[in-house]
Structures are given as structure tokens and as C-alpha cells.
C-alpha positions in Angstrom: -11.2 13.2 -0.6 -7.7 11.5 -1.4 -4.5 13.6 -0.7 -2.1 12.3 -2.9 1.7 11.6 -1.4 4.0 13.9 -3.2 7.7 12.0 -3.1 6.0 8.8 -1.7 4.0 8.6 -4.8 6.3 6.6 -6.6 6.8 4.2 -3.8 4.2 1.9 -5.7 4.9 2.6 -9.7 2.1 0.7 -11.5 2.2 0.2 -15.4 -1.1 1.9 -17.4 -1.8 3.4 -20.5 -2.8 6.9 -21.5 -5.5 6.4 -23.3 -9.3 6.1 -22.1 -11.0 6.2 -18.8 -8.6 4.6 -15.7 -11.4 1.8 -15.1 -10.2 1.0 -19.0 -6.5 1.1 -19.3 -4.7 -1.7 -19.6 -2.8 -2.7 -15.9 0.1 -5.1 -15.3 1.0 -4.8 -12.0 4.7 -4.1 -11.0 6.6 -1.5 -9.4 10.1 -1.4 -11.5 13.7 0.3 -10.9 16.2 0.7 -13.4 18.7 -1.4 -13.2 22.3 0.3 -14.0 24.4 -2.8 -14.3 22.2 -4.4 -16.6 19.7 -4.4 -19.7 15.8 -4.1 -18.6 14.2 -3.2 -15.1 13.9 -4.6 -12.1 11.1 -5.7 -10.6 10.6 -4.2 -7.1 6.9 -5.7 -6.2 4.2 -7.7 -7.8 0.4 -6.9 -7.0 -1.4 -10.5 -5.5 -3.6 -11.3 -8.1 -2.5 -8.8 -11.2 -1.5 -10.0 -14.6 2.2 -10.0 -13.6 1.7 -12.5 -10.9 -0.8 -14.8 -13.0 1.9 -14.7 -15.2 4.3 -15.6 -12.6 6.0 -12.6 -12.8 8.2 -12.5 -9.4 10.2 -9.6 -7.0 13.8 -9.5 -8.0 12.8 -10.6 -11.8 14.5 -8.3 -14.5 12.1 -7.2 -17.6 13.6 -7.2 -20.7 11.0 -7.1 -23.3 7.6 -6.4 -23.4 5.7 -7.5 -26.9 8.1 -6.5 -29.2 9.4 -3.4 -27.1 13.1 -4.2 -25.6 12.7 -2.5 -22.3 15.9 -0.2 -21.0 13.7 1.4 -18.6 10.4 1.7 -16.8 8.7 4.1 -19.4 9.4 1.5 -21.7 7.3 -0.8 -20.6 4.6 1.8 -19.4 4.7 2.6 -23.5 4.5 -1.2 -24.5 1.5 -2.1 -22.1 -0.3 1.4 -23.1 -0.3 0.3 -27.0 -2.8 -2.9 -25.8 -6.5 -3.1 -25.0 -7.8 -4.4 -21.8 -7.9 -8.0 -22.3 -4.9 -8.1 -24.8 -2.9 -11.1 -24.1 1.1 -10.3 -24.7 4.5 -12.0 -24.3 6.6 -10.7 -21.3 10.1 -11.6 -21.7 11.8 -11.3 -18.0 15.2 -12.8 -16.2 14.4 -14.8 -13.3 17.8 -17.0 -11.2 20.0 -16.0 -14.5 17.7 -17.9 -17.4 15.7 -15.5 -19.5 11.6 -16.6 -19.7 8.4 -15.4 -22.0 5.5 -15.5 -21.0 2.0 -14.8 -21.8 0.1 -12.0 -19.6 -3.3 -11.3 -20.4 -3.7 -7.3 -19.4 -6.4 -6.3 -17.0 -8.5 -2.9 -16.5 -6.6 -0.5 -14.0 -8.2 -0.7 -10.6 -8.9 2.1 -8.6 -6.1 2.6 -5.4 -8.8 0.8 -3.3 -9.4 -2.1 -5.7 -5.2 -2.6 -5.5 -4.6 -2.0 -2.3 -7.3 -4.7 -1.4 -6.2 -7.1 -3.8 -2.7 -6.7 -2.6 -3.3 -6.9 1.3 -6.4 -8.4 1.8 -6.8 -11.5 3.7 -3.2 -11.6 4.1 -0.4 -11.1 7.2 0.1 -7.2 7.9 3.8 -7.1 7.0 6.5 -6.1 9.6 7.3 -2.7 10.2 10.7 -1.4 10.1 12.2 1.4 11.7 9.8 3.1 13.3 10.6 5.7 16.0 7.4 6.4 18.5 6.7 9.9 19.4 3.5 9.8 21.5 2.3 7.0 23.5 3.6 3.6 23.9 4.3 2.7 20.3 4.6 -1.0 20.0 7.9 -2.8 18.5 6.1 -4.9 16.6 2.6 -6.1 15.4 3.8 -9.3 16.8 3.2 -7.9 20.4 -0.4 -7.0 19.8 -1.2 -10.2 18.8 -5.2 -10.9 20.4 -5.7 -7.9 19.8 -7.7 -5.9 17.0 -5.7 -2.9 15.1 -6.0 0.2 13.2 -3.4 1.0 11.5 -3.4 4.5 10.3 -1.0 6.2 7.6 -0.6 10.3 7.6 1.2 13.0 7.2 1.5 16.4 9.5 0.1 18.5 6.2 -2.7 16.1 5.0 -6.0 17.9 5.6 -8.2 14.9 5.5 -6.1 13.1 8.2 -6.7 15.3 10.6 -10.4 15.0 10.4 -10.1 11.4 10.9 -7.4 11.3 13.7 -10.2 12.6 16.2 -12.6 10.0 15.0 -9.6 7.4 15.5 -9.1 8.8 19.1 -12.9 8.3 19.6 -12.8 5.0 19.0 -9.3 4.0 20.6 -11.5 5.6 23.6 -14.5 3.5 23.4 -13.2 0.1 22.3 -9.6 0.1 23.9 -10.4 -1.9 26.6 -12.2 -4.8 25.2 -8.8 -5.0 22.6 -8.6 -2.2 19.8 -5.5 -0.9 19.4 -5.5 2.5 17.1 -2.0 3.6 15.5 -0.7 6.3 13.2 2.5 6.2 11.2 4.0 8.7 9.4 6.8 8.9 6.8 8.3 12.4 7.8 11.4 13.0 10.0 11.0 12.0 13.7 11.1 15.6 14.4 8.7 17.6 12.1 5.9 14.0 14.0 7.1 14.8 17.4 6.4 18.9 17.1 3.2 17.9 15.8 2.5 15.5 18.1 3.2 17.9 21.3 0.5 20.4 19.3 -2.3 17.8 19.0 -4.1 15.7 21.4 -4.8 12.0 21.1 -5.0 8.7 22.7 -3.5 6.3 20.4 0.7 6.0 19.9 1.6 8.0 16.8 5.5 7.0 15.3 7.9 8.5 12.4 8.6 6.1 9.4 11.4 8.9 8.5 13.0 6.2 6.1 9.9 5.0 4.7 10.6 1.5 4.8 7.4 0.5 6.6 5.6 2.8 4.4 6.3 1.0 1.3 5.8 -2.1 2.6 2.5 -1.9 3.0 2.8 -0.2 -0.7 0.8 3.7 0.4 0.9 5.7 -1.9 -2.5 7.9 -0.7 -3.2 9.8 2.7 -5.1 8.6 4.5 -4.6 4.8 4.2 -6.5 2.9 7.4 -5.6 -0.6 7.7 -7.9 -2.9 9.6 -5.9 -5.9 10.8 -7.8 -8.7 12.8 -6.6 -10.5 16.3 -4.3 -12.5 14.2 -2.8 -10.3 12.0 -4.5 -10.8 9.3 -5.6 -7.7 7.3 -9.5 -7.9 6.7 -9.8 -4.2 5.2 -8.3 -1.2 3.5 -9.9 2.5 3.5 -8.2 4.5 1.3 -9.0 8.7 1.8 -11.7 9.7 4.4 -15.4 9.8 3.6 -17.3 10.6 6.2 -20.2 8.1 5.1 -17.7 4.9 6.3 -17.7 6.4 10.2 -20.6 4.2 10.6 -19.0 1.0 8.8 -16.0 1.2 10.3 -17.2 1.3 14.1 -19.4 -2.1 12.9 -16.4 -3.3 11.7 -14.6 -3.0 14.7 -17.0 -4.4 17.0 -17.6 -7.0 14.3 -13.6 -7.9 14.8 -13.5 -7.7 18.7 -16.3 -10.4 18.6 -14.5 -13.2 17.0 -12.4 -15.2 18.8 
């Protein structure tokens, strides 16, 4: 079951179209913003490996034109991409250092939250987290300073059903494998407050911590509760588990033990 994160929902806007099945709409790959001062949007991210970053499609980049669409805003170019096929190939017109490119992006079939998250963070360095206020436990202050060791990095929220039937499972393991070098933590983006009064409610033996501004939360680009991030002993992230099916309990304890065993 996948809770869907109500305000945090648009923190990762990807461009589809209405039509068909989601495995069969057409997918760029950005998250945009408006941008007030200017004609076109900003890009705010780029999914590793999407069309937009074949094309070469960058952060900071400013859309102006999709096909023959002049893009003012975001549901412009949600419009523009939506009028393709999968496996259309279409001229993205963008601003990148103050020079205006085209290119040629060839549109790919939506992937499921798992598919992008995977695509995006897999086999890549856990980004920092920002901000983060602990409120049970000895919260690290950075990933940095769990470095050797193998993490869990779990995102929920105070009202999301399904996390609380995987926090005890999380516990369990924190419990079993903590001293040969797991480390299980929960973050979530509600006020430090609203965490902390859960916190003193609940038991548990990993450090929970508020991301009340977000920040860290976007970062890693959640947009679905739970999200379970399994980082290795060098920071590298090896897996994402998106929602809680009761089916992976079994894969995920391999995968730990799998984890502590390399060097």
C-alpha cells in the first residue's frame, strides 16, 4: 500500500500525458518552477537517466519551448509532452549560462515511483541532509559520521498508516543487527513538535528526526510514504522500497546481512 504525501507531493513534478495506461505515457523527466522574471520554467531537477538528461537537459536550465509549444509555465509543457507517443523524438528548446539550445529528446514510458526513484538514486552517494532536528535517540549530524556502517534510512509521517506497521519491523532489525553496524533512521517532514509528541507516544530503538522545512526531504526527491532507503558502508545507495508490502520483510533482512558482509 502507498500513502501518497499530500503538500510534499509536488516536491518531485514529473512531466506525463493523460492519455493511456501510466506504463504508456510519454515521461520527460523534470521537476519545473515558474519562473516570474522570465519567459519559460525553470528546471528544478533532472531524473539520472530520463530523456531530459540524455538530452542533456541540466538543474538551473530554463524551458522555453517544447515542439512547437512556447512554454510560460509548467502545464505547458505537461500539454506538449502529453500530445506525443512513447518513443516520439521532439525538439526541446531550453536556456542554459544565457545562450538559448534545441535539442532532440526522444520520450520514454512513465516509470512507476519505484522505477524513478531507482533510476534516480541508485548506485549513487546518499545526498546530505539538511536541517534536521532529532527528537528520539542520538540522531546523527550527518551521513558522513556513519560512514562503515550500513543504513536504513526511513521516510514517514505521524499519520501514514503503513509506516507505522513498518517502524516495528525497523526496530526489530535495528535490534538484531545494530551491533555488527546497521544503523536504522526515520525522518519526517512535519514540525519538530507534532515528531517529538509522537515520538514520546511510541516506542523504538532507532533515532527518529523532523525535516520541518523539507529540505532533506526533497533532496532525496520523496514524494510517497513510506520511502526506505538502503545505503551501503560507503554511502552509496544500493536500494529503494517505495510503500510497505509485507512480502519484502524477508528480502530486506537478506539484504541487510548481505550489506554488513562486504567490506
Amino acid at each position: 500500500m502507498m500513502v501518497l504525501l499530500g503538500a510534499a507531493a509536488a516536491l518531485v513534478l514529473v512531466v506525463y500525458s493523460a492519455r493511456g495506461q501510466l506504463s504508456r505515457r510519454p515521461w520527460l523527466g523534470i521537476s519545473m518552477s515558474k519562473d516570474p522574471a522570465n519567459h519559460g520554467v525553470v528546471v528544478g531537477h533532472v531524473v539520472r537517466g530520463s530523456p531530459a538528461d540524455r538530452a542533456g537537459l541540466r538543474s538551473g536550465d530554463r524551458v522555453v519551448r517544447v515542439a512547437t509549444t512556447a512554454v510560460v509555465e509548467g502545464g505547458d509543457v505537461v500539454r506538449a509532452v502529453g500530445g506525443h507517443p512513447v518513443g516520439d523524438v521532439i525538439d526541446v528548446a531550453f536556456v542554459h549560462a544565457g545562450a538559448e539550445r534545441t535539442v532532440r529528446v526522444t520520450l520514454a514510458a512513465f516509470p512507476s515511483p519505484d522505477e524513478m526513484m531507482r533510476m534516480d538514486l541508485v548506485g549513487t552517494f546518499a545526498p546530505p541532509w539538511h536541517d534536521l532536528h532529532g527528537v528520539r535517540g542520538a540522531f546523527p549530524s550527518s551521513l558522513g559520521a556513519l560512514r562503515g556502517r550500513v543504513v536504513l534510512l526511513d521516510f514517514w509521517a505521524t499519520w501514514c498508516g503503513p509506516c507505522r506497521i513498518v517502524a516495528p519491523k525497523l526496530s526489530a532489525l535495528q535490534d538484531r543487527y545494530g551491533a555488527q553496524g546497521l544503523s536504522v533512521l526515520g525522518v519526517a517532514a512535519e514540525e519538530v513538535e507534532d515528531v517529538a509528541a509522537y515520538a514520546s507516544r511510541t516506542t523504538g530503538s532507532y533515532p527518529l528526526a523532523a525535516d520541518a522545512q523539507g529540505q532533506t526531504t526533497r533532496e532525496y526527491g520523496v514524494s510517497t510514504l513510506p520511502t526506505l532507503l538502503v545505503i551501503d558502508k560507503r554511502g552509496v545507495i544500493r536500494e529503494v522500497a517505495i510503500g510497505y508490502d509485507p512480502a519484502e520483510d524477508a528480502w530486506l533482512d537478506s539484504k541487510v546481512r548481505g550489506l554488513l558482509a562486504e567490506p
